[in-house]
C-alpha positions, -999 to +999 in steps of 0.1 A: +036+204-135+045+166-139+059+166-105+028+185-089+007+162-107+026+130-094+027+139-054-010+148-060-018+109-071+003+092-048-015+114-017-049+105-035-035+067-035-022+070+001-055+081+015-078+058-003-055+027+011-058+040+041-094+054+047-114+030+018-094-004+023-084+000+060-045+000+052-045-028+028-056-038-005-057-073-030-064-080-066-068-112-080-080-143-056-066-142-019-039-169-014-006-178-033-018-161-068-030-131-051-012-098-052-012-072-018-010-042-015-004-025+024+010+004+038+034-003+068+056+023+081+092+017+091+088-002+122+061-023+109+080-027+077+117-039+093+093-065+116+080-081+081+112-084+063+124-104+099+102-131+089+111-135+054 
C-alpha cells in the first residue's frame, strides 16, 4: 500500500509541475537564495550539468 501510495504522489507531483507551473517551480525569492525546482529529461539534463 505504501508503495501504491508513493507512485500515486510523485505522478500527482509530476503533472502539476508540468501542467500548473509550465515545467518549473521556485520557493523563496528568485535569485541566489532562491530554490528551483524543473523537470528536464535526460538530454536536457546532461546539457545543464555541461555548464556547471
Amino acid at each position: 500500500m505504501k508503495r501504491f501510495l508513493h507512485k500515486r504522489i510523485i505522478k500527482f507531483i509530476a503533472w502539476y509541475m508540468r501542467h500548473v507551473c509550465g515545467g518549473a517551480s521556485h520557493v523563496y525569492p528568485y535569485g541566489e537564495q532562491g530554490r528551483y525546482v524543473v523537470i528536464m529529461n535526460e538530454y536536457e539534463y546532461n546539457k545543464f550539468t555541461n555548464l556547471l
